[in-house]
C-alpha positions in Angstrom: -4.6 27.2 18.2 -7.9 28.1 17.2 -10.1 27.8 13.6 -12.0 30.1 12.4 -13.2 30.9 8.6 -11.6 28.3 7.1 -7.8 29.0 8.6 -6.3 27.9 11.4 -4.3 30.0 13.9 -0.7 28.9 15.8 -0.3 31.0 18.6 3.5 31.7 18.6 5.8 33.2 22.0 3.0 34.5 23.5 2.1 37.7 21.7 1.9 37.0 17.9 0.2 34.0 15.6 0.3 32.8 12.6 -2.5 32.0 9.8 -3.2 29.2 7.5 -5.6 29.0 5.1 -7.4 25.0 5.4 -8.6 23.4 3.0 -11.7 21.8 3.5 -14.3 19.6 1.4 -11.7 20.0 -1.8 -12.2 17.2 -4.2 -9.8 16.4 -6.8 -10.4 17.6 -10.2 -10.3 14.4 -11.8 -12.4 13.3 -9.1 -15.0 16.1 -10.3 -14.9 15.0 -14.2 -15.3 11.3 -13.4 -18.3 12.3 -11.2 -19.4 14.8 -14.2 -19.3 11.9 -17.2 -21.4 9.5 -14.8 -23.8 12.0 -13.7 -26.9 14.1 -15.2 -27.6 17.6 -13.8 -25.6 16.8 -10.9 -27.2 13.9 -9.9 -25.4 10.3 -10.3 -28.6 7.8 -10.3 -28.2 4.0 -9.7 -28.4 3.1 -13.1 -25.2 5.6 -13.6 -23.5 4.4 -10.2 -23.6 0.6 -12.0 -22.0 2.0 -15.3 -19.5 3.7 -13.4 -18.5 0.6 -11.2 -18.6 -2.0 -14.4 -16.5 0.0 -16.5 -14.1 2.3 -13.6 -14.0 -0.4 -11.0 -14.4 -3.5 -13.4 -17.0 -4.7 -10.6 -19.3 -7.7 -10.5 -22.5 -7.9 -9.2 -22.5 -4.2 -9.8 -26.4 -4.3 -9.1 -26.1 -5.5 -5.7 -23.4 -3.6 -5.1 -25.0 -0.7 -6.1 -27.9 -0.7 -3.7 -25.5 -1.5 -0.8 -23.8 1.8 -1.7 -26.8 3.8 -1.2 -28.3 2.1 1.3 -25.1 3.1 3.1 -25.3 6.6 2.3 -28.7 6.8 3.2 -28.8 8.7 6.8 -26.3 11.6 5.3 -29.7 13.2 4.1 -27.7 16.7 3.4 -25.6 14.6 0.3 -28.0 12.3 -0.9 -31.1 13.8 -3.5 -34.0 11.5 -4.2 -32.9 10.6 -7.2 -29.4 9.6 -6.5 -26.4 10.8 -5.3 -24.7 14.2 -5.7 -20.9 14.6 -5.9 -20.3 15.0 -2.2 -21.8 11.6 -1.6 -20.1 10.2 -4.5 -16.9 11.5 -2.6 -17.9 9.5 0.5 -18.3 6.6 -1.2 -15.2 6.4 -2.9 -13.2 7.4 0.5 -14.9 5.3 2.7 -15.4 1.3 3.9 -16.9 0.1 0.6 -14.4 1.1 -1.5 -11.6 -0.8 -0.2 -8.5 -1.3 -2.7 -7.7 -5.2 -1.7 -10.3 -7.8 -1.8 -11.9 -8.3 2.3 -13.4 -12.0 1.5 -11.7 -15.6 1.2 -11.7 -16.3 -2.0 -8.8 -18.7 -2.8 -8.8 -22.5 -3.4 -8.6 -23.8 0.4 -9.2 -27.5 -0.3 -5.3 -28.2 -0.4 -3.3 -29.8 1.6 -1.6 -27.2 4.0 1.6 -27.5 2.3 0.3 -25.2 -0.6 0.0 -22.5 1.9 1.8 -19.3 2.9 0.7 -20.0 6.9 1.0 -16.1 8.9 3.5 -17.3 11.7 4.6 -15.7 15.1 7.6 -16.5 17.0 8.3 -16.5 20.5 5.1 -15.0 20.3 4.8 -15.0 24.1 7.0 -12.2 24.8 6.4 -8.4 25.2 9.2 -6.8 23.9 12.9 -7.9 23.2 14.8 -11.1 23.3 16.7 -11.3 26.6 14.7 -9.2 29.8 11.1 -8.8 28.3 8.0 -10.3 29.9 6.0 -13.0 29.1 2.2 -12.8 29.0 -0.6 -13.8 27.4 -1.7 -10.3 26.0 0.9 -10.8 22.6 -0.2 -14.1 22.0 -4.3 -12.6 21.5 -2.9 -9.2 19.9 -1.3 -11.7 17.0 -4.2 -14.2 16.5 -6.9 -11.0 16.3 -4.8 -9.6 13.1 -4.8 -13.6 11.7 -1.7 -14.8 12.7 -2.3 -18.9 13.0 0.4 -19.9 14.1 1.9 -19.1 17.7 5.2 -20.2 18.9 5.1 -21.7 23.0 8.4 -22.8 24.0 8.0 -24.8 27.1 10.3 -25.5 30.3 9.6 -27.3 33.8 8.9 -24.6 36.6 11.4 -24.5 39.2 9.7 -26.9 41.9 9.4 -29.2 38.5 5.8 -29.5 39.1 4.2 -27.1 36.6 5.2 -25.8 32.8 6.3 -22.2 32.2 6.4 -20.2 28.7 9.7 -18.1 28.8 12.3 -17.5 26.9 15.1 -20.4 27.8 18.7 -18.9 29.2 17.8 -15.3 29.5 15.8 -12.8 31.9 12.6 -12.9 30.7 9.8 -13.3 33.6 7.9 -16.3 32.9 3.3 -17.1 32.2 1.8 -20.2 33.0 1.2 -22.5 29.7 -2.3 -22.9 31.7 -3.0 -19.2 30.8 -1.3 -19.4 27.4 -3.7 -22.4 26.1 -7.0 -20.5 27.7 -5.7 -17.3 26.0 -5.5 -19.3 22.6 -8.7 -20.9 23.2 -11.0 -17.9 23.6 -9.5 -15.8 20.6 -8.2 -18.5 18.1 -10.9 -18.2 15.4 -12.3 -14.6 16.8 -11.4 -13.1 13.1 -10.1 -16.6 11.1 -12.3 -19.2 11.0 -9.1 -21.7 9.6 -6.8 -23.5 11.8 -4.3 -22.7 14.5 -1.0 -24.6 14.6 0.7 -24.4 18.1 4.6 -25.2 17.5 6.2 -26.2 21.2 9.8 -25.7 21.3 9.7 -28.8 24.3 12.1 -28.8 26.7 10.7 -31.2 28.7 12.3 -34.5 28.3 14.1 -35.1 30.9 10.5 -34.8 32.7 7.6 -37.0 31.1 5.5 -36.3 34.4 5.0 -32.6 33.2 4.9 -34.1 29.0 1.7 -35.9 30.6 0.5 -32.9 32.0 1.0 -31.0 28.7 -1.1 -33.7 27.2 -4.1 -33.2 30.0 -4.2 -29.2 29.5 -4.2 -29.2 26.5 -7.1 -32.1 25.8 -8.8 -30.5 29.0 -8.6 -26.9 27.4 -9.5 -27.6 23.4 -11.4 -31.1 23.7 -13.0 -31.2 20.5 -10.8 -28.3 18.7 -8.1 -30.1 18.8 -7.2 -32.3 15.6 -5.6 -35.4 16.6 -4.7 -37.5 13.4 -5.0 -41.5 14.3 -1.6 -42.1 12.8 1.6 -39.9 10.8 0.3 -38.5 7.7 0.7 -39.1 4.2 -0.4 -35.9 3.3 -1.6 -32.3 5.1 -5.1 -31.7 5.2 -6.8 -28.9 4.0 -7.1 -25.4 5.8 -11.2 -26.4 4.9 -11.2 -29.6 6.3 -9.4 -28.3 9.4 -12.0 -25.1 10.0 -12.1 -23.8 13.9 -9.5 -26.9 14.4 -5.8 -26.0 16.6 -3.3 -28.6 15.7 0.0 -29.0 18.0 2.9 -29.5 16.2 6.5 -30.3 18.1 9.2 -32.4 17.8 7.6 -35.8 19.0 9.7 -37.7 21.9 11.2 -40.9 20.7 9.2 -44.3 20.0 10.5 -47.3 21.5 12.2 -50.1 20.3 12.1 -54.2 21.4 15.7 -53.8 23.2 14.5 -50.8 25.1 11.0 -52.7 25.9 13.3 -55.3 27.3 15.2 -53.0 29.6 12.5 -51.0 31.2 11.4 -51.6 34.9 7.7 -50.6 35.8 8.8 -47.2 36.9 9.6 -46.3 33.3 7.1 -48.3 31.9 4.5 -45.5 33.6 7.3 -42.8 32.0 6.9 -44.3 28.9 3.2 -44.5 29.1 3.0 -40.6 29.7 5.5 -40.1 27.0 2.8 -42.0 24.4 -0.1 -39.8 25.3 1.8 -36.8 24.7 3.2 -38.5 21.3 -0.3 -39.0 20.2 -1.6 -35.2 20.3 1.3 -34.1 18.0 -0.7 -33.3 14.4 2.5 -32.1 12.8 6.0 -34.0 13.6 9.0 -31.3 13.6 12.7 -31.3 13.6 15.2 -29.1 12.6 17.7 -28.7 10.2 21.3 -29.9 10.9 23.9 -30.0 8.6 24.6 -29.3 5.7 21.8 -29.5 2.3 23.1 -32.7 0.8 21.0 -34.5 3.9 18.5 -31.8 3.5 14.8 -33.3 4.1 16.0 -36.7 4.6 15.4 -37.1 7.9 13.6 -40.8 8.4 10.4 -39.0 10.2 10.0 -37.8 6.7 8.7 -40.6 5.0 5.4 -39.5 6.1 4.8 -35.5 5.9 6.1 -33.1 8.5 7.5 -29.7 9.6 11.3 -29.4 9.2 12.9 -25.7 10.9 15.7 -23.9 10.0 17.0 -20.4 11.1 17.2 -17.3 8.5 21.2 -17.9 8.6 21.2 -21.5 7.3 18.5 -20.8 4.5 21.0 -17.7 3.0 24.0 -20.0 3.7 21.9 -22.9 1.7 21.3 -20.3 -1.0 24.6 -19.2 -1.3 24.1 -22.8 -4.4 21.1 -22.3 -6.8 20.3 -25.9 -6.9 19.5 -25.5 -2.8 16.7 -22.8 -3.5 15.4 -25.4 -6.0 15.7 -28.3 -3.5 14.0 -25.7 -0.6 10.8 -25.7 -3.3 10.7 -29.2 -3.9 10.6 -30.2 -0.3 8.1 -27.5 1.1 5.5 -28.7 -2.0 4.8 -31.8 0.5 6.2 -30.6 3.5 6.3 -27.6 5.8 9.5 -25.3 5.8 9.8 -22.8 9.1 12.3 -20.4 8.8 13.2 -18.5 12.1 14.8 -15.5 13.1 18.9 -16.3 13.9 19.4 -15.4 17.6 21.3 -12.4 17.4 18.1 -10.3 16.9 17.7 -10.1 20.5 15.8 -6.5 19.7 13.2 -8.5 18.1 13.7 -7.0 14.3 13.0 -9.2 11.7 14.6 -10.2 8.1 13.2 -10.0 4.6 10.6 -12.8 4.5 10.4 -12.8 0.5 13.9 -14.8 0.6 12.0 -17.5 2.5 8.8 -17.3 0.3 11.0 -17.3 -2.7 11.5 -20.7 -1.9 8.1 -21.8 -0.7 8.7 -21.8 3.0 5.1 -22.1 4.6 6.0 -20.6 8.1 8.3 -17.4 7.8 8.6 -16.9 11.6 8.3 -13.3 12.6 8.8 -11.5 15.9 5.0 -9.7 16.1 5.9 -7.0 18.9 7.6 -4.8 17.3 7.6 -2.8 14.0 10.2 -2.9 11.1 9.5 -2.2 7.7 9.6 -6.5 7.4 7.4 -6.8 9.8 4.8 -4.2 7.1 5.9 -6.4 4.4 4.5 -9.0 6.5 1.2 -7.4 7.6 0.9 -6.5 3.9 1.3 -9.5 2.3 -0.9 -11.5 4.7 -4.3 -9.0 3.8 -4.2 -11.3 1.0 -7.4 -13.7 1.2 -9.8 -12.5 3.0 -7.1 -11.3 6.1 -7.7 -15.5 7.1 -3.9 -15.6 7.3 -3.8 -18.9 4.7 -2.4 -17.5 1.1 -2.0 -19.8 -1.3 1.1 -20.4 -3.0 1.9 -19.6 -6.6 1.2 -22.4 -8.6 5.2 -21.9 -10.0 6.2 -23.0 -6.6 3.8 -26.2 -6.8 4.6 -27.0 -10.1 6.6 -30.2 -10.4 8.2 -30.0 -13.8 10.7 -27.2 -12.7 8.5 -24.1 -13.7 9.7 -22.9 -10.0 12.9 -21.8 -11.8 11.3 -18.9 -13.4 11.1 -17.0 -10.0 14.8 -16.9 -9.8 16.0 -16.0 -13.6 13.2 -13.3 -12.8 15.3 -10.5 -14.6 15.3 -12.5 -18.0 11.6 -13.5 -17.7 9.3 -10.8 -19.5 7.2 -8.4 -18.3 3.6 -9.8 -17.3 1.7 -6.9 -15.9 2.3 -2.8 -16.0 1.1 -1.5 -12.4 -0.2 2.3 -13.2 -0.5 3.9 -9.8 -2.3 7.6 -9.0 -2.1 9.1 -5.7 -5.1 11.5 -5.5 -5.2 12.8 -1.6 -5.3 11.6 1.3 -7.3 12.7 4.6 -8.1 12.1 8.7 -5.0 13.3 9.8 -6.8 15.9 11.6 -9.0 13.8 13.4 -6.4 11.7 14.4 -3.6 13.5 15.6 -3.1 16.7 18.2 -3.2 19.5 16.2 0.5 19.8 16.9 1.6 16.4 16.4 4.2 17.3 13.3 4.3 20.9 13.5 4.3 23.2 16.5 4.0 26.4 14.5 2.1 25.3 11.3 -0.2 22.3 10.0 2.4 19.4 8.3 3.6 19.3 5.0 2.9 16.2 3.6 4.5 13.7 1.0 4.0 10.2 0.0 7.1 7.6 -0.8 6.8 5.7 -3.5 9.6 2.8 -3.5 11.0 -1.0 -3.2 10.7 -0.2 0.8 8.4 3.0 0.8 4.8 3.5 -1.8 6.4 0.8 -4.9 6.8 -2.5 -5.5 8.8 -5.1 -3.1 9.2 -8.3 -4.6 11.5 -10.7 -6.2 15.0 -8.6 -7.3 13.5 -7.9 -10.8 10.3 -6.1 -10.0 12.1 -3.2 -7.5 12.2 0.3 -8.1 14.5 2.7 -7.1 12.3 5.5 -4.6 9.6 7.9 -5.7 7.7 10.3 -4.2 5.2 12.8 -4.7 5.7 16.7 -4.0 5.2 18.2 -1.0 1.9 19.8 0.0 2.7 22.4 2.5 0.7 23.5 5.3 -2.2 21.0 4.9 -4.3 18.9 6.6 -5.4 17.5 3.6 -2.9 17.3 0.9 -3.8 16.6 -2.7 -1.1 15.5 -4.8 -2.8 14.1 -8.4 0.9 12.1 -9.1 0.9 9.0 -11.3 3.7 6.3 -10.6 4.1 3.2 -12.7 5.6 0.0 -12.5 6.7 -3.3 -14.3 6.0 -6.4 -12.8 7.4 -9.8 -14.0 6.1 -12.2 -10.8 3.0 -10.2 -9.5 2.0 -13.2 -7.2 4.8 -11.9 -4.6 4.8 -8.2 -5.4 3.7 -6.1 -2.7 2.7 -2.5 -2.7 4.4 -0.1 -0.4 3.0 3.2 0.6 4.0 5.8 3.3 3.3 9.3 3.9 5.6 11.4 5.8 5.6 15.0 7.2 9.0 16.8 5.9 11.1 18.6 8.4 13.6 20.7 7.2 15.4 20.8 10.1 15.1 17.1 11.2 13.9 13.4 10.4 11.0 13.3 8.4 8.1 12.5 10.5 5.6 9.0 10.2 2.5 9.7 9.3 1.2 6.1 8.0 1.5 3.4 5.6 0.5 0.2 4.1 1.7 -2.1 2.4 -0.7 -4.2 -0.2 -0.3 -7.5 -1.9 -0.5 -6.4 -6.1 -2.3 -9.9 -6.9 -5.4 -8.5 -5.1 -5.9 -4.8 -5.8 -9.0 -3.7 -6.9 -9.1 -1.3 -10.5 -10.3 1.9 -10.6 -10.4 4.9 -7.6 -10.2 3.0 -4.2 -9.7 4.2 -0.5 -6.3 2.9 0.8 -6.5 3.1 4.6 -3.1 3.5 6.4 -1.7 1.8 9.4 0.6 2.8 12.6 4.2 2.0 13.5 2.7 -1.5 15.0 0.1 -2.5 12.1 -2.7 -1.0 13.6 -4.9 1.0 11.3 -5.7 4.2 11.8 -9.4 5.7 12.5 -9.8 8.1 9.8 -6.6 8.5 7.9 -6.4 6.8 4.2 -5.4 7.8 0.7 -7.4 8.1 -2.2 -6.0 6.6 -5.1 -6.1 4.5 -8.5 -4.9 1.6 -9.6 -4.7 0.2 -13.5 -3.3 -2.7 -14.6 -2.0 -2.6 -18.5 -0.3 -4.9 -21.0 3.3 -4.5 -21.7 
């Protein structure tokens, strides 16, 4: 391959090439006339930059914002005149970090109790790969707790000289790590990009050993000393994600108390058992159990007279479904207590399920296996850049409400229309820089197109606000395709709509290829023309590649 007045060159069986013509530097047109309207003589000054961005962007602060914008721009001295900015550096700006399309601070209510909380939740989040033969290591536990996950999954079980604790996945192959190296692990990155509380849930398999409890107790005290939130009795009521800042908080199913008969029958051997079983009880912030039965003894469990975290797998909450007055009993319970909902155990690839059935019903934790990549797993990425990234979203006040307003969120499709989502997919750029020349074609750059769907770029939220697929055209043989396509969509609950992009490389003669995607929650985009950057198979974004696009919210 080789580029040379603006075309690039495949070299093709030796003796023969072929010629593309690139583009490069194109701006959309309506990119141009935007620029043209806020501009004099070419030249967008910072008083026009702060009309743009209060009536295009609907921003705040605009003056502020302003000056950061050209201070930023400030070293590219080839696209930025004395007087203000010309349209190449207007470009940049609207492409680049600035110019986000989802809000990058905290700026929700985080002064209740936890319960009010969407909480971003691993599980098994020790292992590698799959269910059965992967390893365990510490490297997955950091990987999940850099993107914001808070809470991480540790199921313990005695070594096999019953003298230390190993994290592994009970009754299969996977290799064991030391829950020495898992705590230290947790330690050093827990708050490295969330400043708001880790919740460590121990599936404990330790009880027929209260030597190895007692050592649970002394790592962990030993490794987080003054991190660690230790409540001086059961709660009444969660505290706050504020209150519990740069705080880890163990939550397990507590071993039981005693009563006078069993006082009465222990000898002094088990009187020292029963000692180390109380200073493991005492570091539990968050009682668990899970969910047996069937709903009619739903949350009635007597450890529930004070709050706590009740489990259940993603099999009993669609079996509890199957009964409408069960997805209104799920909401009352989690607006006091905490609802985990798991993956069922026949996902031994590590795939996930559609986490929007749990949120539906206010479950806090919707447990997801981090290692992989699904199109659940981008739903859950998505929905979790919410906030600031902090991994604490705060629930819909529909599902907190206690005078039945929950019920609008399942009698969706007779609820009206709140919101109109207008959509414009402008370009989208950095492929090149990204990826080998012949990543998705070996005898020509790709041919682009974006999705636009409930999975794909549209809406995915509760059953009323889908949309069958759309997608743009295809821009052949470009690096930079502009496609200038408008999508709309009505949304009856935007507080769990989510935004799904993706931009694929068509192959005739094959599966389309990845080339990105995102997916973004709709309660937090920005107006006006924002930069949309895209993210890989495993969630992590790319370098250079993004979109360019707009986003309008209108009345019905």
């Amino acid at each position: 391959m080789s580029t040379n007045d603006n075309k690039q060159h495949f070299k093709v069986c030796f003796c023969w090439s072929l010629g593309f013509k690139l583009r490069g530097g194109e701006i959309p047109e309506d990119i141009k006339q935007v620029f043209e309207f806020y501009s004099v003589n070419g030249i967008m000054s910072i008083d026009n930059l702060i009309n743009f961005l209060e009536k295009e962007q609907k921003e705040v602060n605009v003056t502020k914002v302003a000056q950061i914008i050209f201070n930023s721009l400030k070293h590219h001295h080839n696209i930025v005149h004395k007087r203000g900015l010309n349209l190449d550096a207007f470009f940049k700006y609207l492409i680049g970090d600035y110019n986000f399309a989802h809000q990058s601070k905290v700026h929700q209510n985080m002064d209740a109790p936890l319960a009010h909380y969407f909480i971003y939740t691993g599980h098994n989040s020790y292992l590698t790969g799959n269910q059965l033969s992967s390893d365990c290591s510490t490297e997955p536990i950091k990987k999940a707790l850099k993107k914001g996950v808070r809470v991480i999954e540790l199921d313990l079980w005695s070594n096999i000289t019953k003298d230390d604790i190993d994290v592994r996945h009970g009754g299969t192959l996977t290799t064991p790590v030391k829950l020495s190296k898992c705590l230290k692990a947790i330690k050093e990155v827990a708050f490295s990009d969330s400043e708001y509380p880790v919740i460590l849930t121990f599936e404990d398999h330790l009880h027929p050993y209260p030597h190895l409890q007692k050592k649970v107790a002394q790592m962990v005290k030993k490794t987080f000393g003054s991190m660690l939130f230790i409540p001086k009795s059961e709660m009444d009521e969660f505290p706050s994600p504020n209150f519990l800042k740069n705080k880890i908080l163990i939550s397990t199913k507590p071993p039981p108390k005693s009563s006078p008969e069993s006082d009465k029958e222990r000898d002094e051997d088990q009187d020292e058992e029963f000692e180390e079983v109380l200073k493991y009880r005492d570091l539990i912030a968050i009682h668990a159990t899970k969910h047996k039965g069937g709903m009619e003894n739903f949350g009635r469990h007597a450890s529930f007279d004070k709050v706590g975290r009740l489990s259940m797998n993603e099999q009993a909450l669609e079996k509890a479904l199957a009964v409408t007055e069960h997805g209104h009993q799920l909401i009352r319970f989690t607006q006091r207590h905490i609802l985990r909902v798991y993956p069922k155990g026949a996902r031994i690839n590590s795939s996930n399920y559609d986490p929007l059935i749990a949120w539906m019903r206010g479950a806090q934790m919707v447990a997801f296996n981090m290692q992989g990549y699904c199109k659940y797993l981008w739903m859950m990425q998505g929905f979790f850049r919410a906030n600031g990234g902090c991994g604490y979203v705060k629930k819909p006040e529909f599902l907190l409400s206690p005078d039945g307003a929950c019920h609008e969120v399942f009698n969706s499709m007779a609820l009206p229309v709140k919101t109109i989502l207008k959509v414009k997919i402008y370009m989208g750029e950095g492929w090149r820089a990204d990826f080998h020349f012949r990543h998705f074609d070996y005898c020509s750059p790709p041919d682009f197109y974006a999705r636009v769907s409930c999975w794909l770029v549209g809406i995915a939220g509760v059953p009323a606000d889908t949309k069958k697929m759309c997608k743009t055209r295809i821009v052949d043989d470009q690096w930079l395709p502009i496609w200038n396509e408008e999508f709309e969509f009505p949304i009856r609950v935007p507080e769990l709509a989510l935004l799904r992009i993706d931009v694929k490389d068509y192959d005739p003669s094959g599966e389309d290829e990845f080339a990105g995607q995102t997916c973004l929650p709709v309660s937090e985009l920005r107006t006006g023309i924002r930069c949309v950057p895209l993210y890989k198979h495993r969630g992590d974004v790319y370098r250079s590649v993004k979109l360019l696009m707009r986003f309008e919210f209108m009345s019905p």
